[in-house]
C-alpha positions as CSV (number, residue, x, y, z in Angstrom):
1,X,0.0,0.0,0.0
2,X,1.6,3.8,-1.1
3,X,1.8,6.2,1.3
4,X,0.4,9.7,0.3
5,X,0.8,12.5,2.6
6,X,-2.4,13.9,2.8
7,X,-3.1,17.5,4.4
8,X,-6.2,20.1,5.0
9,X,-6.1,22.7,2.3
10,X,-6.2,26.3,3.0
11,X,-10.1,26.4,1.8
12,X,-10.9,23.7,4.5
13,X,-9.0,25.5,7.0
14,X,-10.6,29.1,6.1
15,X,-14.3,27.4,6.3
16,X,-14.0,25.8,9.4
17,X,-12.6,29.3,10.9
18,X,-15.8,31.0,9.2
19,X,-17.7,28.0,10.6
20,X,-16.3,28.6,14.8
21,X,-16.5,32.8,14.0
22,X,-20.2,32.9,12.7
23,X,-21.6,30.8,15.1
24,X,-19.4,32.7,18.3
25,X,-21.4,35.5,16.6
26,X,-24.8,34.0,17.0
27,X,-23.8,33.4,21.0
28,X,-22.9,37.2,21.3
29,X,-25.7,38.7,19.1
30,X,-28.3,36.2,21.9
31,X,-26.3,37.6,24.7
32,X,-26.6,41.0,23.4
33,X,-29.9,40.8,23.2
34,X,-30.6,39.4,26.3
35,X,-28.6,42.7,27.7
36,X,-31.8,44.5,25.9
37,X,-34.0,42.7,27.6
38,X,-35.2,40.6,24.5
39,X,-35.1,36.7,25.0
40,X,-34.0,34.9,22.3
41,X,-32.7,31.8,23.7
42,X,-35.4,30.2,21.8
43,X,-33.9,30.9,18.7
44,X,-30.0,30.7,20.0
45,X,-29.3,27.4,17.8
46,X,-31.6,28.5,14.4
47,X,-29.4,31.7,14.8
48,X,-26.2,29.8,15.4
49,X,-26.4,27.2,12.4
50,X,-27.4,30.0,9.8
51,X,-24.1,32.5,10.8
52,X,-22.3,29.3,11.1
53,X,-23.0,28.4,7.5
54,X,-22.7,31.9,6.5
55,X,-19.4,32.3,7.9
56,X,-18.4,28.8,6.4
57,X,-19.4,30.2,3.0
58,X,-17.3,33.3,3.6
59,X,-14.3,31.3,4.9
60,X,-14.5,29.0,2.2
61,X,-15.2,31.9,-0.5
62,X,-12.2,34.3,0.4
63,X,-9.5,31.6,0.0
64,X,-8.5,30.8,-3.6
65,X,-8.2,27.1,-3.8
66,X,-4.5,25.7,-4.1
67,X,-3.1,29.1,-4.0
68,X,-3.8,30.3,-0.5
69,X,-3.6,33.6,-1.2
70,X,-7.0,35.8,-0.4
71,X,-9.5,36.3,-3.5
72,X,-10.3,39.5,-2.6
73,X,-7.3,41.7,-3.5
């Protein structure tokens, strides 16, 4: 059996960072509101999956693939 080195791209790595920051968002955007006086802990996980995709989109999206280097220049 061949031995291949096998590593996480930049994109993957990028993704999952837009993946932890969108959904730490969600968990200060509830807590912020809670500081209002507005409960929203009913909608704490809805909130946190849709800025965790949205951030995994933007992670993903800002990388160029093999490259590394930022799309947006």
């Amino acid at each position: 059996m061949s031995e291949t080195k096998r590593s996480v791209g930049p994109v993957t790595v990028a993704a999952g960072a837009g993946t932890v920051a969108g959904y730490a968002a969600g968990a200060v955007l509830v807590w912020i509101l809670a500081q209002i006086g507005l409960d929203a802990s009913s909608i704490e996980e809805a909130l946190g999956v849709l800025l965790s995709l949205a951030g995994t989109v933007l992670g993903g999206w800002l990388v160029k693939p093999g490259g590394g280097k930022r799309a947006v220049e």
